[in-house]
C-alpha positions in Angstrom: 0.1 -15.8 50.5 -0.9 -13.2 53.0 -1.7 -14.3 56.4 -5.5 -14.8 58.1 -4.9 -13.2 60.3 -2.6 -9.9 60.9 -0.1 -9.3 63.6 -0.6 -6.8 67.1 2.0 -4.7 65.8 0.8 -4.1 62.3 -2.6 -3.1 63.7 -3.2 1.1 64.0 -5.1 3.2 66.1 -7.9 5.4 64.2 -5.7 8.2 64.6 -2.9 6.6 63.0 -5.1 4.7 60.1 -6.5 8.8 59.6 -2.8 10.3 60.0 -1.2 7.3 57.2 -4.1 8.0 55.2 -3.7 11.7 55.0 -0.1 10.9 54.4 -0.6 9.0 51.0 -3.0 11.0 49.6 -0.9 14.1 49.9 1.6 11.9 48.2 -0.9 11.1 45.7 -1.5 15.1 44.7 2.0 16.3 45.3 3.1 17.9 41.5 6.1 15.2 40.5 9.8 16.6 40.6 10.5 18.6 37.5 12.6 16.2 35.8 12.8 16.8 31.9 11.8 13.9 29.9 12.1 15.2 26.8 13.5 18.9 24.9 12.0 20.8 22.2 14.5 23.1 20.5 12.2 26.2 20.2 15.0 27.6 17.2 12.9 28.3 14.1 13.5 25.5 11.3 15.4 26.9 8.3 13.2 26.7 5.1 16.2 25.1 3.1 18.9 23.8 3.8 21.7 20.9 2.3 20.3 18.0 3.6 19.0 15.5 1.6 15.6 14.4 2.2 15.8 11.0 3.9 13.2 8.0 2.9 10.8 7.5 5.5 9.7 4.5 7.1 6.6 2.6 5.0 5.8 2.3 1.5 9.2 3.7 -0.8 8.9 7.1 -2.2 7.4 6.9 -5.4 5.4 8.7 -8.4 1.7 8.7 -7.4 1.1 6.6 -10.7 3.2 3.6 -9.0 1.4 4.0 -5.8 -2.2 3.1 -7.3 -0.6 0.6 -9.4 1.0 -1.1 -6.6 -1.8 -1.1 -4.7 -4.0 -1.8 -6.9 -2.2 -5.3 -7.6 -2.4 -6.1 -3.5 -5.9 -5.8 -3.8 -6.3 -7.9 -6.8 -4.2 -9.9 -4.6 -6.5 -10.2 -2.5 -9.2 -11.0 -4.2 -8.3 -14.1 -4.8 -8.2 -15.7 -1.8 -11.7 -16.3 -1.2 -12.2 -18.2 -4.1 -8.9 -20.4 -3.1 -10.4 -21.0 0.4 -13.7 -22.3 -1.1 -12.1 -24.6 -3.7 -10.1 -26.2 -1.0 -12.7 -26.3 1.1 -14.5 -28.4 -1.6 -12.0 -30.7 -2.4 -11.1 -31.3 1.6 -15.0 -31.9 2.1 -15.1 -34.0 -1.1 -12.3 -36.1 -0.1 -10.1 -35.4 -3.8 -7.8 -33.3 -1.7 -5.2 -34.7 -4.4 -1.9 -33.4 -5.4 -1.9 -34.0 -8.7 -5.5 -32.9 -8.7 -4.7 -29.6 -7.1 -1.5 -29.4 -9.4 -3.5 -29.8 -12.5 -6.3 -27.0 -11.3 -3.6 -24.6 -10.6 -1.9 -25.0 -13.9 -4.7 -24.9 -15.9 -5.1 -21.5 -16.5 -1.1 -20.4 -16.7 -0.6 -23.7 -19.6 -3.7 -22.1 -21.7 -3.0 -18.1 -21.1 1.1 -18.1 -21.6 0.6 -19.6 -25.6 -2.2 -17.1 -25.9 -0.4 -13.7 -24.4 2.7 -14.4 -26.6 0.9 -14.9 -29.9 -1.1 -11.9 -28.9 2.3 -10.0 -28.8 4.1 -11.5 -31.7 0.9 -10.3 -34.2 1.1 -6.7 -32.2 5.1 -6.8 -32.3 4.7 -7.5 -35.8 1.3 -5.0 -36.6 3.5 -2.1 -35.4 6.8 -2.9 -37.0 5.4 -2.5 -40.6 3.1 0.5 -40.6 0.8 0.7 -43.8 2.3 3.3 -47.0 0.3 5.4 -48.5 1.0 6.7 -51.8 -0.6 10.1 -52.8 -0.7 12.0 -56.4 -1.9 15.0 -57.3 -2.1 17.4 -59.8 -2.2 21.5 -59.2 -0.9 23.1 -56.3 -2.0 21.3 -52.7 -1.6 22.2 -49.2 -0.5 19.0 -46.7 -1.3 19.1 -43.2 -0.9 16.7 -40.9 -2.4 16.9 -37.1 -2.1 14.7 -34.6 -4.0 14.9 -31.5 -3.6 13.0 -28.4 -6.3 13.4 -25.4 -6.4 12.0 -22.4 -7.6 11.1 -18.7 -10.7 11.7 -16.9 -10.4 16.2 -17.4 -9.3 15.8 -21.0 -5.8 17.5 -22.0 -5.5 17.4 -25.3 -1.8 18.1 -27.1 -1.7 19.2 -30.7 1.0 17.9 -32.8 0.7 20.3 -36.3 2.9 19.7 -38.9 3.1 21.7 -42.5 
């Protein structure tokens, strides 16, 4: 690509090499032209305005309550692809790398817990569709009161519901 050896013309005197080197190092610390690259509006940003906030780029806006639920599923996710790897590393290793094999593992679990999740619904369906009576006689003059109190999460706020 470049030559062995270089051309009489192309070769300097030490005062030249010393004058061409001075030369690009100047170059090297001169400040660059003052051409703007960018603009910051130094105006003070108004503290409302009528703008609608604009979604930002990432996961969607959304109640902090959906955010650990959401990512709580990608982690369970997650989880169970180690256990995927191994079993088809097994079955490759084991030669009964079968399709009907692998069909029948993988629909296992879905054919024996759908049957079982909607029975389990049907009874609760039907548990809280007919709440119990309770019949109550007395004789003399009675006070009723009926409280119901709900507490929850991990500082406990607790709501009173009193009825007379």
């Amino acid at each position: 690509m470049y030559p062995e050896t270089t051309p009489q013309d192309a070769v300097m005197s030490d005062a030249e090499a010393a004058a061409e080197a001075a030369r690009i190092i100047a170059d090297a610390y001169r400040p660059a032209p003052e051409t703007p690259t960018s603009y910051r509006d130094p105006s003070p940003v108004p503290a409302y305005g009528s703008t609608p906030p604009v979604a930002q780029p990432g996961t969607p806006p959304m109640s902090q309550r959906a955010v650990d639920a959401s990512r709580l599923m990608l982690t369970a996710g997650l989880s169970t692809v180690p256990p995927g790897l191994i079993a088809i590393g097994v079955l490759i290793a084991s030669r009964h790398a079968d399709p009907t094999v692998i069909g029948m593992i993988c629909a296992a679990p879905a054919a024996i817990a759908v049957p079982i999740l909607a029975i389990a619904r049907l009874i609760r369906s039907a548990g809280e569709a007919a709440p119990d009576t309770h019949h109550h006689h007395y004789t003399g003059p009675i006070t009723q009161e009926h409280t119901t109190t709900h507490t929850r999460g991990i500082f406990a706020r607790t709501h009173n519901d009193h009825r007379n």
